[in-house]
C-alpha positions as CSV (number, residue, x, y, z in Angstrom):
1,X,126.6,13.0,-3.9
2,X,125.0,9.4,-5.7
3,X,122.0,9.9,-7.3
4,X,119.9,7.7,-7.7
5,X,117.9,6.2,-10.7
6,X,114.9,6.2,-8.7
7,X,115.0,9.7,-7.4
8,X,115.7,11.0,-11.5
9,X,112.6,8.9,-13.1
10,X,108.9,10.6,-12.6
11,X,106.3,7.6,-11.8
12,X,104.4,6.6,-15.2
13,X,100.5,7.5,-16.0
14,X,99.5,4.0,-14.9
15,X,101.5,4.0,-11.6
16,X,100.1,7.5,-10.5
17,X,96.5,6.2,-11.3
18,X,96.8,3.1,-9.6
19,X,98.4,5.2,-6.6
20,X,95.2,7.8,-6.3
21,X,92.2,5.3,-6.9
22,X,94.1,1.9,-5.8
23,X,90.2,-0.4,-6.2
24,X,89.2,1.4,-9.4
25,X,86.2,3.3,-7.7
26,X,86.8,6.9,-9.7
27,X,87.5,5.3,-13.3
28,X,84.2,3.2,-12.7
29,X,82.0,6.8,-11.5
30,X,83.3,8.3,-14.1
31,X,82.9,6.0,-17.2
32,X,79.4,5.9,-15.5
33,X,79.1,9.2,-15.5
34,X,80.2,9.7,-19.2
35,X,77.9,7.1,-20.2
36,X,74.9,8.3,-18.4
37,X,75.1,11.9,-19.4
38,X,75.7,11.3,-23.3
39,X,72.8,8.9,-23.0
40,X,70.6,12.1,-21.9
41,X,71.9,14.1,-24.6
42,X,71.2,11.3,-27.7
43,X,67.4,11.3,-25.4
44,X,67.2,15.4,-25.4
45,X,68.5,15.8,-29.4
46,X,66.1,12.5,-30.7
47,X,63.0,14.7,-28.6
48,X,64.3,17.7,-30.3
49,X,64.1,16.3,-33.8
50,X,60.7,14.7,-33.6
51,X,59.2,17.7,-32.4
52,X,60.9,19.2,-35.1
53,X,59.3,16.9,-37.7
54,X,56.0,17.3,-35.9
55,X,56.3,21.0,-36.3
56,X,57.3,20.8,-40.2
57,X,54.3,18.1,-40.9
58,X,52.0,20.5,-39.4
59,X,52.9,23.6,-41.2
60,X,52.6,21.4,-44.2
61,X,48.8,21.0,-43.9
62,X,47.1,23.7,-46.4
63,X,44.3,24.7,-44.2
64,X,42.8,26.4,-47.0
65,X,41.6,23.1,-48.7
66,X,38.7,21.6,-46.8
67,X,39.1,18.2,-45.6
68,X,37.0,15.5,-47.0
69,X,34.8,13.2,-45.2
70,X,36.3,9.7,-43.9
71,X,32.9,8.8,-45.2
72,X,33.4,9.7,-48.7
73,X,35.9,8.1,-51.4
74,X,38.3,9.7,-53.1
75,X,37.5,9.1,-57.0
76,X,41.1,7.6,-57.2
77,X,40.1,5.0,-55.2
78,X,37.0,4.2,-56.6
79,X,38.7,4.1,-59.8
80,X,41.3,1.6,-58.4
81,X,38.7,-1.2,-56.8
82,X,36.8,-1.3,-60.1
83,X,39.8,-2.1,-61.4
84,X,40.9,-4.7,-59.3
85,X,37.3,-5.9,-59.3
86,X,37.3,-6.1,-63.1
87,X,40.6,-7.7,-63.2
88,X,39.6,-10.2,-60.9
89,X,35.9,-11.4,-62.5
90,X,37.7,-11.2,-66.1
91,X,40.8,-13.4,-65.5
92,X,40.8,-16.7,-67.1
93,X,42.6,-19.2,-65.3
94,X,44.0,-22.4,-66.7
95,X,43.1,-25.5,-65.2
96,X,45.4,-27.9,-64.9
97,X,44.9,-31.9,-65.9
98,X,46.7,-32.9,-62.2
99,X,48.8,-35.7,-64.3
100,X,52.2,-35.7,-63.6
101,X,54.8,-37.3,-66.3
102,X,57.9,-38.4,-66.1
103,X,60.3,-39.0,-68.9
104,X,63.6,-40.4,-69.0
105,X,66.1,-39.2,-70.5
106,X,68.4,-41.5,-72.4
107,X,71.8,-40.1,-72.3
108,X,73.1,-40.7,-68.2
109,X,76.5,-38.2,-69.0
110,X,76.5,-35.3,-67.1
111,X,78.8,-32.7,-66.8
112,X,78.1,-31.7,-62.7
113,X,79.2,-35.3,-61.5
114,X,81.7,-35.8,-64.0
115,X,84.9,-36.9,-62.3
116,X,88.0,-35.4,-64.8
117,X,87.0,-32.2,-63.9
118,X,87.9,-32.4,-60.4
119,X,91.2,-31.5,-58.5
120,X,93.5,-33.7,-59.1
121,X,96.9,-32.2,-57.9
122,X,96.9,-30.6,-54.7
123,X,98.3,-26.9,-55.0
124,X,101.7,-25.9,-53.0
């Protein structure tokens, strides 16, 4: 009556697996599968919210104001091209003398290239 250590242990998650699909043929259908079908449900809930929105915009639309004209201009915008116009006839600009001059300066010290501020000892 020996019993053996094989015949006590159960075979692990990995060995079954490997046992029932031995060329990886199921795992591969079925990540495809996963992936495919969540990919139709992100498509079907984006649909779903843009008709959504489409619904909301056009319950928004007061249908008691009349619509104006694309021909006529809103008296805002009017308002805002004189402006601009106005603006852009009444600006003075400053004219430049296109001479360029150079000075220089008399002290060479400078702080940036200075060397004592450097590293010096190397930290452990």
């Amino acid at each position: 009556m020996k019993l053996f250590l094989s015949e006590l242990t159960t075979p692990s998650t990995n060995e079954t697996v490997k046992n029932l699909d031995p060329w990886g043929i199921g795992m591969t259908l079925i990540g495809m599968f996963v992936v495919y079908v969540s990919l139709v449900l992100i498509f079907l809930l984006f649909k779903g919210i843009a008709k959504g929105f489409k619904y909301y915009a056009s319950r928004k639309v007061d249908k008691s104001v009349p619509a104006a004209n694309e021909d006529e201009m809103s008296v805002e915008l009017t308002a805002a091209i004189a402006a601009a116009i106005n603006q852009y006839f009444s600006e003075v600009h400053d004219e430049e003398s296109m001479v360029l001059t150079i000075k220089k300066v008399s002290r060479n010290y400078s702080p940036w290239s200075s060397k004592i501020y450097s590293l010096r000892n190397y930290p452990r």
